[in-house]
N, CA, C and O atoms as a Tripos MOL2 file, in Angstrom:
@<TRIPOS>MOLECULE
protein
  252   251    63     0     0
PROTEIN
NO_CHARGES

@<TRIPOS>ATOM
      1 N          79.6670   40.1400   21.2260 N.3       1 UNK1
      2 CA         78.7240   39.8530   22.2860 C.3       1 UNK1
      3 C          79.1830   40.5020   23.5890 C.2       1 UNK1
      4 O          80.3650   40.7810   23.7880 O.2       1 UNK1
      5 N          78.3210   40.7040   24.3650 N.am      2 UNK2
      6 CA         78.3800   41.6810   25.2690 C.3       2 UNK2
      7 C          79.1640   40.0630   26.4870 C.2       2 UNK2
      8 O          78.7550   38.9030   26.4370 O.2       2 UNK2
      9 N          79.9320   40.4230   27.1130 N.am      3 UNK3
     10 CA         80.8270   39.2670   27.7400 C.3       3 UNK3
     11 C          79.5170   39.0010   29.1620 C.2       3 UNK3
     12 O          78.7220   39.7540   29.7240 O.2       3 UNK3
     13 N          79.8530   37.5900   29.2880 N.am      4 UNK4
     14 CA         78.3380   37.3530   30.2710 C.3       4 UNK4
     15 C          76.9760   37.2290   30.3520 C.2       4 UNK4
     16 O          76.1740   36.9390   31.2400 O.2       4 UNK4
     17 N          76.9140   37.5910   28.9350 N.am      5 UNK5
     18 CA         75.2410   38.1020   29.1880 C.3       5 UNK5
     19 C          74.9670   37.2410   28.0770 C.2       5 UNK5
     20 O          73.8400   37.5470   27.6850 O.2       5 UNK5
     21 N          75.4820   36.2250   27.3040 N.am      6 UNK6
     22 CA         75.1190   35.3160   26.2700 C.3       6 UNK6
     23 C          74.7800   34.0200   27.0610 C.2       6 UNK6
     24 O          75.6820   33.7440   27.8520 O.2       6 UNK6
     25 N          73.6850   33.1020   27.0750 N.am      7 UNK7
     26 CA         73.6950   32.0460   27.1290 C.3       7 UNK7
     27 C          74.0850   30.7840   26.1630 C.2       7 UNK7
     28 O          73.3840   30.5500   25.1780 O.2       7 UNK7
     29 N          75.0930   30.0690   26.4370 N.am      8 UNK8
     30 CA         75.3490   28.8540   25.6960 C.3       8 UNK8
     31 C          74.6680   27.3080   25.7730 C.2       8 UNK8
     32 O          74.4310   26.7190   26.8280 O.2       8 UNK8
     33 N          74.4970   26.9660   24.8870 N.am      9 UNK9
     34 CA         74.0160   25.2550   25.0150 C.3       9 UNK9
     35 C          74.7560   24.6080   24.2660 C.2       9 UNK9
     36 O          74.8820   24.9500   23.0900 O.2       9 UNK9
     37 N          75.5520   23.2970   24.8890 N.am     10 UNK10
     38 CA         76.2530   21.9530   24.1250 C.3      10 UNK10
     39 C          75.4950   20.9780   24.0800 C.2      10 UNK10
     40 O          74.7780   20.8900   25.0770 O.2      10 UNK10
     41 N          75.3400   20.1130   23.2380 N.am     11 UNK11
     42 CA         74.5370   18.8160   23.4070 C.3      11 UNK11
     43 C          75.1490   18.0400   22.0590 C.2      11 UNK11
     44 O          75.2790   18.4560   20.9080 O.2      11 UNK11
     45 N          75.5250   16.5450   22.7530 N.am     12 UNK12
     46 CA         75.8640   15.9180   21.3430 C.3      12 UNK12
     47 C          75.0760   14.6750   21.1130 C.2      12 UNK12
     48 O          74.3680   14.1940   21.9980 O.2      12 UNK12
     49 N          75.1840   14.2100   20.0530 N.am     13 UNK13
     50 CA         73.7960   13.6300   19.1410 C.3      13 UNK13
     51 C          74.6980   12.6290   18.7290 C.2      13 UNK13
     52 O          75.3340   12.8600   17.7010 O.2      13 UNK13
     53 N          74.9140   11.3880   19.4160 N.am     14 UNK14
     54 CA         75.6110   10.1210   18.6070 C.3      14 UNK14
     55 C          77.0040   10.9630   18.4300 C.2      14 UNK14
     56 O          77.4280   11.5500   19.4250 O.2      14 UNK14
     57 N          77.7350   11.0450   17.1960 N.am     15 UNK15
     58 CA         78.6590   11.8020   17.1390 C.3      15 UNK15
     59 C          79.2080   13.6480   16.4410 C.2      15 UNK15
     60 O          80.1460   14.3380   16.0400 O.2      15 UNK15
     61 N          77.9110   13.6050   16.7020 N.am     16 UNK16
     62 CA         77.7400   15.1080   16.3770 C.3      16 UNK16
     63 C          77.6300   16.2060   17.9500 C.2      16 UNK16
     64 O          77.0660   16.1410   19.0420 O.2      16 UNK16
     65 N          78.5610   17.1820   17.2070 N.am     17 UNK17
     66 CA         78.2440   17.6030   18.5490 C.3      17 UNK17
     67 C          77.6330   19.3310   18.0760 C.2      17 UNK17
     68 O          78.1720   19.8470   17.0970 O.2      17 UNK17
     69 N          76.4650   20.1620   18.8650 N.am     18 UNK18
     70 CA         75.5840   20.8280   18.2670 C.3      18 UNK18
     71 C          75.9770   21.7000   19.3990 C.2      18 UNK18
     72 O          76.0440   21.1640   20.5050 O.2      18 UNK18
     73 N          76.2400   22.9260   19.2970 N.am     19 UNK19
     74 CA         76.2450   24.4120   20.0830 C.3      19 UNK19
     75 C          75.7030   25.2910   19.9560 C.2      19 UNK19
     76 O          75.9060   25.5780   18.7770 O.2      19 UNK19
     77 N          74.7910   26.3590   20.5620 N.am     20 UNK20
     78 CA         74.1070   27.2160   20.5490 C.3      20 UNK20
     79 C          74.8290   28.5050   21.5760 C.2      20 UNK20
     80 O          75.5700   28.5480   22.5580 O.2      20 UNK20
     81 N          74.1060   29.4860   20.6760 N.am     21 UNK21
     82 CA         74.8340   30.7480   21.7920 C.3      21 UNK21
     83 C          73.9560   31.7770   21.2520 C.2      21 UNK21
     84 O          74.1320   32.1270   20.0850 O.2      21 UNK21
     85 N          72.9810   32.3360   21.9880 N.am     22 UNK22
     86 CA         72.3630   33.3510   22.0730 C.3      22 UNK22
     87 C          71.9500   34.5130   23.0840 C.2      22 UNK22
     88 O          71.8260   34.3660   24.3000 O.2      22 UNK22
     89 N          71.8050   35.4100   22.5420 N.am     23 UNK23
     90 CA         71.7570   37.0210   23.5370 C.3      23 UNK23
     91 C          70.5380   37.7500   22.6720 C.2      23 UNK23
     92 O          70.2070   37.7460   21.4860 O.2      23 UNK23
     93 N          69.9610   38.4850   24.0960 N.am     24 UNK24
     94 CA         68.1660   38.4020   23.1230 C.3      24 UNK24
     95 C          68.6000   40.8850   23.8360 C.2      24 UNK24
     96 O          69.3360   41.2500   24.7530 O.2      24 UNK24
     97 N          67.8910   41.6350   23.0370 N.am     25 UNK25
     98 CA         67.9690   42.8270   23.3880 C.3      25 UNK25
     99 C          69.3120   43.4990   23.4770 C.2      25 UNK25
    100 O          69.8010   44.0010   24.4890 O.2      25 UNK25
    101 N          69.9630   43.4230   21.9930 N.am     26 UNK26
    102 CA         71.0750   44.0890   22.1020 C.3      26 UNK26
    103 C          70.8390   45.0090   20.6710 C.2      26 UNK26
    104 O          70.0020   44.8210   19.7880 O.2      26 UNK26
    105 N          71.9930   46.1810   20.7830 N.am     27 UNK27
    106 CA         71.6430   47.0070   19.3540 C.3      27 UNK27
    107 C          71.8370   45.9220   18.2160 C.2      27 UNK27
    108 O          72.2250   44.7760   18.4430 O.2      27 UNK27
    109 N          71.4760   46.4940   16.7830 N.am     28 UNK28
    110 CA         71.8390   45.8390   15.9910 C.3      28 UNK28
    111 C          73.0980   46.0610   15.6800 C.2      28 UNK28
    112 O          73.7780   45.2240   15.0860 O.2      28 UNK28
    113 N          73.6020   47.3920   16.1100 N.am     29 UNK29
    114 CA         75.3940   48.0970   15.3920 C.3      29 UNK29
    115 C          75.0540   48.9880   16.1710 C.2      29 UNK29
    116 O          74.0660   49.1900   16.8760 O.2      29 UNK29
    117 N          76.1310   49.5820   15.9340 N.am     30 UNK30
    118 CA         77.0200   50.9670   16.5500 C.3      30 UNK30
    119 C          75.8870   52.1370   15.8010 C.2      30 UNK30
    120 O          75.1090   52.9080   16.3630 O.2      30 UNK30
    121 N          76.0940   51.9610   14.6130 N.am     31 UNK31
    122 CA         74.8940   52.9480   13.9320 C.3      31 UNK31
    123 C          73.2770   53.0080   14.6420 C.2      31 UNK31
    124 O          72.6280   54.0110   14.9380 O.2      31 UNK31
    125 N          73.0710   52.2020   14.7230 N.am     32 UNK32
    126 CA         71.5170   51.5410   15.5860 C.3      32 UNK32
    127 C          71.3690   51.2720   16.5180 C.2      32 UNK32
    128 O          70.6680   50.3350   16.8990 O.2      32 UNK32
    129 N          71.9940   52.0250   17.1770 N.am     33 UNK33
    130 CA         71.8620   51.8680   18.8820 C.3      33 UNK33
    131 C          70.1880   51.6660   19.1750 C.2      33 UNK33
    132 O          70.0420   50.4450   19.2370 O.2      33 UNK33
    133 N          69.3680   52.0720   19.3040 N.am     34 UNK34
    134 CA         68.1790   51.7640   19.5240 C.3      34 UNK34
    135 C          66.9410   50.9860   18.7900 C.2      34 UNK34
    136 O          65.7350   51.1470   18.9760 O.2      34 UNK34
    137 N          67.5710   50.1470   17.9520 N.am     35 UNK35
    138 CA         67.1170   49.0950   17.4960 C.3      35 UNK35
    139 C          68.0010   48.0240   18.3990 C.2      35 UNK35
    140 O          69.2080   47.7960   18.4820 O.2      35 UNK35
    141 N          66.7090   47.4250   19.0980 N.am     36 UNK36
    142 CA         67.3250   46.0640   19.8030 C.3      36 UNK36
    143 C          66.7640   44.5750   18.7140 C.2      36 UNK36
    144 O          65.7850   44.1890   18.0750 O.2      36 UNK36
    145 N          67.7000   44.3010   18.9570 N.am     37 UNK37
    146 CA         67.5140   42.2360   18.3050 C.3      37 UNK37
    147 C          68.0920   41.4980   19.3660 C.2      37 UNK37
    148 O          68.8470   41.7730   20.2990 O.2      37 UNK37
    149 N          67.5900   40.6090   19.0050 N.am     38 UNK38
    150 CA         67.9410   38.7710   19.3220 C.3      38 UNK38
    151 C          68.5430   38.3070   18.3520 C.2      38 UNK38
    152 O          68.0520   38.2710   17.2240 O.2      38 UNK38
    153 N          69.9110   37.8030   18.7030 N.am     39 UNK39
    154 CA         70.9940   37.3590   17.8630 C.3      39 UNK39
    155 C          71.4520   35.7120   18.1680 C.2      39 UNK39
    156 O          72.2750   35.5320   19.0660 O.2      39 UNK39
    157 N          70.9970   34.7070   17.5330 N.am     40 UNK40
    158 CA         71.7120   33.5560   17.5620 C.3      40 UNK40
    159 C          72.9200   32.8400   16.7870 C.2      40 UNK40
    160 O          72.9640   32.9940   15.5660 O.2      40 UNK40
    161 N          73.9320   32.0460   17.4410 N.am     41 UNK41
    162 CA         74.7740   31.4640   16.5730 C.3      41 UNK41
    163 C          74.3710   29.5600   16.4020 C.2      41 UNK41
    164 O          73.3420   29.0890   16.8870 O.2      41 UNK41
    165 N          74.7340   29.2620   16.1340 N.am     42 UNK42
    166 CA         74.7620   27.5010   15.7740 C.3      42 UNK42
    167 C          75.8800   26.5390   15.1160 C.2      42 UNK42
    168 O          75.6810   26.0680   13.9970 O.2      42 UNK42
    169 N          76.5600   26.3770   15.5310 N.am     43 UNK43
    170 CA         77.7420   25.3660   15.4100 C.3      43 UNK43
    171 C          77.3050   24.2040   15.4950 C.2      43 UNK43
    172 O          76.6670   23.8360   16.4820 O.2      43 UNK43
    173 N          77.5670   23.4330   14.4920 N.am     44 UNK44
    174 CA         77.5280   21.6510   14.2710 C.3      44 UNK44
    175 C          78.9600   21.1480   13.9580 C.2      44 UNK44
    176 O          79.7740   21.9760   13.5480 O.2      44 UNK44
    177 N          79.2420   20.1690   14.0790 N.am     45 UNK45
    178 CA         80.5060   19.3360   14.2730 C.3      45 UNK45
    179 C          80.6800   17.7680   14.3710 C.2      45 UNK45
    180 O          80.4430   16.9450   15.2550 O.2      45 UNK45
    181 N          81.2190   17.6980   13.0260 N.am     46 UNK46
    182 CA         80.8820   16.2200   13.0210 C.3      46 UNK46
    183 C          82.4560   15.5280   12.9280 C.2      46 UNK46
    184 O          83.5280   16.0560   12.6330 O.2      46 UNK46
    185 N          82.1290   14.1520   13.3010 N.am     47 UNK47
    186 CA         83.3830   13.1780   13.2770 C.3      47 UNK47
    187 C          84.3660   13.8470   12.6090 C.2      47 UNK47
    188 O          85.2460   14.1460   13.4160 O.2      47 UNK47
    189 N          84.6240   14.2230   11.4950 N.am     48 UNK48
    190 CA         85.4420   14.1630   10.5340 C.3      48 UNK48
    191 C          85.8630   15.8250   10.2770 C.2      48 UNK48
    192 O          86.3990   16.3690    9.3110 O.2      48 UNK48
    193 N          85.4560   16.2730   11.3620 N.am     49 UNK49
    194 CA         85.6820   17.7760   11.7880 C.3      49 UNK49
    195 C          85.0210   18.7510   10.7500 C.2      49 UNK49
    196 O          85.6210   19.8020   10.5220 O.2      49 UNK49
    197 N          84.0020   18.5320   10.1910 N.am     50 UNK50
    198 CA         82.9920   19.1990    9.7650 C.3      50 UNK50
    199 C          82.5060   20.5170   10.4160 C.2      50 UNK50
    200 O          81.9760   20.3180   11.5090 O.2      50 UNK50
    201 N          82.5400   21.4840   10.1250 N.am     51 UNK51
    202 CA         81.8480   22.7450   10.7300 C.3      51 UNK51
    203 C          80.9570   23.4190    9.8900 C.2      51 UNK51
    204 O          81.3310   23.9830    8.8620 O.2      51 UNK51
    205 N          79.6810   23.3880   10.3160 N.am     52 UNK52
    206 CA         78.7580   24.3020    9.9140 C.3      52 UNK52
    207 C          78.4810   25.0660   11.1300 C.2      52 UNK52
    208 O          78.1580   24.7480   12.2750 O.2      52 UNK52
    209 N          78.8670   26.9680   10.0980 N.am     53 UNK53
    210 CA         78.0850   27.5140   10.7390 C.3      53 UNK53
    211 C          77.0700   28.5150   10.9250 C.2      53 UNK53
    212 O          77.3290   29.5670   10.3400 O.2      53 UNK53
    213 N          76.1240   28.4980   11.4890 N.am     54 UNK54
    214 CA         75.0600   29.9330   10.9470 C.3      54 UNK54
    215 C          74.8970   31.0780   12.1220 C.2      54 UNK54
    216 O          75.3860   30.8680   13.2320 O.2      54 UNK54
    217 N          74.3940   31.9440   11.9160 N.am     55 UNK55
    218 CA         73.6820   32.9590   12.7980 C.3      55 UNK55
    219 C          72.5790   33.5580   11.9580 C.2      55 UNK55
    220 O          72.5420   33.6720   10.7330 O.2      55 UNK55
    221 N          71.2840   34.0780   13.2720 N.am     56 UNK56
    222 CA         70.2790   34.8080   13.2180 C.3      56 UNK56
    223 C          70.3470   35.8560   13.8470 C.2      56 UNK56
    224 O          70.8790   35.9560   14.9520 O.2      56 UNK56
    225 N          69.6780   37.0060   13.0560 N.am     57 UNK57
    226 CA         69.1680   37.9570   14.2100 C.3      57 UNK57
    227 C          67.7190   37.8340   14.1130 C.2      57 UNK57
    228 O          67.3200   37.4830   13.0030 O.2      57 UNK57
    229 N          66.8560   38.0350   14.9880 N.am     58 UNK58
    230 CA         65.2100   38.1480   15.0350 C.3      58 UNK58
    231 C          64.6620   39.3840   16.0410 C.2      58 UNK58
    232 O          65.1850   40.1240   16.8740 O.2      58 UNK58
    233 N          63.8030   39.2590   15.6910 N.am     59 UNK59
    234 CA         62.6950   40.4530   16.6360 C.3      59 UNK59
    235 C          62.2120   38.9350   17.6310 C.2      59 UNK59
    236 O          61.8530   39.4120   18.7070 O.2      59 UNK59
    237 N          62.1100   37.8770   17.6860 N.am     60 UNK60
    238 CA         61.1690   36.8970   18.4930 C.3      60 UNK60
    239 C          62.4750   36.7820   19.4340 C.2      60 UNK60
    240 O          63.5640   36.5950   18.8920 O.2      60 UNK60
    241 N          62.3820   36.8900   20.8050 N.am     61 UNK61
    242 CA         62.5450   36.1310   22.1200 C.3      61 UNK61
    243 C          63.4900   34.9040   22.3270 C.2      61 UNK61
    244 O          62.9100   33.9170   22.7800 O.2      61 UNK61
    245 N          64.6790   34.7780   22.1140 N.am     62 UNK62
    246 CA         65.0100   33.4630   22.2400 C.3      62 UNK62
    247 C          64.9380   33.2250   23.9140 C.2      62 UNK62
    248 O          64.9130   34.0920   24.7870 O.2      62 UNK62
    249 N          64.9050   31.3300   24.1080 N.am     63 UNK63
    250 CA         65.1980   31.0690   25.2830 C.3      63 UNK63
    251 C          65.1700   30.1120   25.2360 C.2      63 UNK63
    252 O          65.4130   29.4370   26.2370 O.2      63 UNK63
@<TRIPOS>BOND
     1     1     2 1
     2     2     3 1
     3     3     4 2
     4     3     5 am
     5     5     6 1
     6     6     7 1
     7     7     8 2
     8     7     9 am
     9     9    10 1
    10    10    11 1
    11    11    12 2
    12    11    13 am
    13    13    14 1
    14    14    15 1
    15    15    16 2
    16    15    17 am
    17    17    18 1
    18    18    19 1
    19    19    20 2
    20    19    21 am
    21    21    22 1
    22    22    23 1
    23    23    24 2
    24    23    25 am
    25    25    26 1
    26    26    27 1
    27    27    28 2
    28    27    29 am
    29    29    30 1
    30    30    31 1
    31    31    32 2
    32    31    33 am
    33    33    34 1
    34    34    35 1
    35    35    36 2
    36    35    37 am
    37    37    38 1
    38    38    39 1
    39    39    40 2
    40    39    41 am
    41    41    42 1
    42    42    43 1
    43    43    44 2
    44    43    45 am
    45    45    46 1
    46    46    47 1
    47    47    48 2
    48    47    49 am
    49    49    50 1
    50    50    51 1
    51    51    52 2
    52    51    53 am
    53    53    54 1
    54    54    55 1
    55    55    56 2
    56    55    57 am
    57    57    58 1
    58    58    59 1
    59    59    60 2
    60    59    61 am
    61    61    62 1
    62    62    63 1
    63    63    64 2
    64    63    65 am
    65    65    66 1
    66    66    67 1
    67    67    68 2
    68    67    69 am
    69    69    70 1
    70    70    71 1
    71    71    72 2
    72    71    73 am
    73    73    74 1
    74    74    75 1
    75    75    76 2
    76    75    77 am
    77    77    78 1
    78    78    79 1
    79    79    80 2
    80    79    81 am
    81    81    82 1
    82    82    83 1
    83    83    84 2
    84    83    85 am
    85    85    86 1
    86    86    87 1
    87    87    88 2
    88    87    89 am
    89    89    90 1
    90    90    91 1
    91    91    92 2
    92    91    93 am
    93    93    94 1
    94    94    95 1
    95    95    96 2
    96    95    97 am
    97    97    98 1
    98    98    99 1
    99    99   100 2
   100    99   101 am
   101   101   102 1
   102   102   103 1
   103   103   104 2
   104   103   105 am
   105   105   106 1
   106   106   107 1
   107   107   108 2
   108   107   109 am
   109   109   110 1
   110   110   111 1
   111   111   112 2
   112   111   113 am
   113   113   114 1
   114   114   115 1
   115   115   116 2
   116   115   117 am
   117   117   118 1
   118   118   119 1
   119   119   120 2
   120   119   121 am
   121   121   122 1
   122   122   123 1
   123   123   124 2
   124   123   125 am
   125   125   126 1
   126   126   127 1
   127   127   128 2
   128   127   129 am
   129   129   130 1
   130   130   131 1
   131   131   132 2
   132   131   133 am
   133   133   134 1
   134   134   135 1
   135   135   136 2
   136   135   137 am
   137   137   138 1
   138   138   139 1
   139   139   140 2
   140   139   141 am
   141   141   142 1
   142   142   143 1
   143   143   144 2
   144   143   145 am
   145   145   146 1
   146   146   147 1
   147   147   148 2
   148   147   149 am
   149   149   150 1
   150   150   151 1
   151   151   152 2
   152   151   153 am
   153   153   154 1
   154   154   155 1
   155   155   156 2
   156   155   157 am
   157   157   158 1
   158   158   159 1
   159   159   160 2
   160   159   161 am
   161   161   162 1
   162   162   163 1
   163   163   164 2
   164   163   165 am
   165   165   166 1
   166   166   167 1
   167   167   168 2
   168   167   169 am
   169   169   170 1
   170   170   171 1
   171   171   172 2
   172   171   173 am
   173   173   174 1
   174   174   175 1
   175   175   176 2
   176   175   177 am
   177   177   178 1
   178   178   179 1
   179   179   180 2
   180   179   181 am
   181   181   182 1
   182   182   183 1
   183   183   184 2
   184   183   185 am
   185   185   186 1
   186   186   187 1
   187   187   188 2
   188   187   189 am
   189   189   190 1
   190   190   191 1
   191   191   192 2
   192   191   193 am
   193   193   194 1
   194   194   195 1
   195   195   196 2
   196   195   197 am
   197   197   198 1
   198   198   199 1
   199   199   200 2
   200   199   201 am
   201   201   202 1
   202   202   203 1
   203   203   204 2
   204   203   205 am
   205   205   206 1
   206   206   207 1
   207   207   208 2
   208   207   209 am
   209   209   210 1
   210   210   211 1
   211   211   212 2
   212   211   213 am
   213   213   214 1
   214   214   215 1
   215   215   216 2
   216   215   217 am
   217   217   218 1
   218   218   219 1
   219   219   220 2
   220   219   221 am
   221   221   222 1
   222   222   223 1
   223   223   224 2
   224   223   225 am
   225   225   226 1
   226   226   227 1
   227   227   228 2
   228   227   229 am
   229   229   230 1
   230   230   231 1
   231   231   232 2
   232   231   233 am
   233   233   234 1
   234   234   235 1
   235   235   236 2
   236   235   237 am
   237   237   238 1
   238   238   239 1
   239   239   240 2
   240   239   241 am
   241   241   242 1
   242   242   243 1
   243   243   244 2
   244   243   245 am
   245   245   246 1
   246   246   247 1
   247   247   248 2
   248   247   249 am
   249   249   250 1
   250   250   251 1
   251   251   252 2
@<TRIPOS>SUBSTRUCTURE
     1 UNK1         2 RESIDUE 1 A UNK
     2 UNK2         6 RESIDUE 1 A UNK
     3 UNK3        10 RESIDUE 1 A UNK
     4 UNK4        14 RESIDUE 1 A UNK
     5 UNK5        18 RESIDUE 1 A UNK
     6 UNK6        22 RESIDUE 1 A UNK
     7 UNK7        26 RESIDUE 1 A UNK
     8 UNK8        30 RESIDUE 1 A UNK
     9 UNK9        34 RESIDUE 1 A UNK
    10 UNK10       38 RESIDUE 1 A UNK
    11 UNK11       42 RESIDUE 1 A UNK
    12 UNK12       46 RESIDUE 1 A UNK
    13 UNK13       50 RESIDUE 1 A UNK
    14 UNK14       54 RESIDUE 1 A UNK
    15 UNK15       58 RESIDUE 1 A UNK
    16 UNK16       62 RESIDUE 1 A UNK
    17 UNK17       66 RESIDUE 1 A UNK
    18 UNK18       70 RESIDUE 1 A UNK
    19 UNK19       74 RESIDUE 1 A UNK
    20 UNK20       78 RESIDUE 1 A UNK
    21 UNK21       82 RESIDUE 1 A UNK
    22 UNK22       86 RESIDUE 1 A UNK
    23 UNK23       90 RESIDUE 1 A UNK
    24 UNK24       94 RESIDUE 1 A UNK
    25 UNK25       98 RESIDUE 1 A UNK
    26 UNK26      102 RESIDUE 1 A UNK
    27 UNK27      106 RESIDUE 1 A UNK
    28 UNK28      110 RESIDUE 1 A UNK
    29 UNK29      114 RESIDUE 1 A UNK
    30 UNK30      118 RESIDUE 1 A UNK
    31 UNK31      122 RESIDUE 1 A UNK
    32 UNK32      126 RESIDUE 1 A UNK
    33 UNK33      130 RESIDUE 1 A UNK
    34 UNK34      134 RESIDUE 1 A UNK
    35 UNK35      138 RESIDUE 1 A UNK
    36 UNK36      142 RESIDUE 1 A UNK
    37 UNK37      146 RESIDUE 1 A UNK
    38 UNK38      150 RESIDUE 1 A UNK
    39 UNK39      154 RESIDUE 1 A UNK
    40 UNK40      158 RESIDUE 1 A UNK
    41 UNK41      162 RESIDUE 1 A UNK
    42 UNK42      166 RESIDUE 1 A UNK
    43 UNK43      170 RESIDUE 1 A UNK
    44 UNK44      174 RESIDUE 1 A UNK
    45 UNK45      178 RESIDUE 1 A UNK
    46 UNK46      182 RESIDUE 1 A UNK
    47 UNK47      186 RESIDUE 1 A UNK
    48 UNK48      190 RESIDUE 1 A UNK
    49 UNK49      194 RESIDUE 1 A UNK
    50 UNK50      198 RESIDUE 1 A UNK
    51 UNK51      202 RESIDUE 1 A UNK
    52 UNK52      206 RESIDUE 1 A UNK
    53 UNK53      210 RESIDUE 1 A UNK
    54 UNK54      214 RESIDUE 1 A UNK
    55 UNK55      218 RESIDUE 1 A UNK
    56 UNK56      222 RESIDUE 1 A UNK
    57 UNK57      226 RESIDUE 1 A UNK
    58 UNK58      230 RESIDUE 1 A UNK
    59 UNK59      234 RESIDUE 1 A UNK
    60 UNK60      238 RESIDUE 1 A UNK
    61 UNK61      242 RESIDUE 1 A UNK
    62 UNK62      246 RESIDUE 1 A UNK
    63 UNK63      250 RESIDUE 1 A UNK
């Protein structure tokens, strides 16, 4: 990720705690410089130190 230019969100849910981190108009790779995406991550975390985690890339707009 390009340093700065990602927005993060924390929010916890009873005892879960849920993170977001996304950056919208970046290449897809080094090869594809001019293909831009929107790239999200998602971290969940539970009591018992549980980690799930995923990422997206999309053509849609995050915000």
């Amino acid at each position: 990720m390009k340093d700065g230019l990602t927005t993060e969100i924390e929010y916890k849910d009873g005892d879960t705690v849920h993170k977001f981190r996304f950056i919208n108009q970046v290449p897809l790779n080094a090869s594809n410089q001019d293909l831009l995406v929107n790239f999200v991550e998602y971290w969940e975390t539970t009591p018992k130190k549980k980690v799930l985690h995923f990422s997206w890339v999309t053509n849609i707009q995050v915000t």
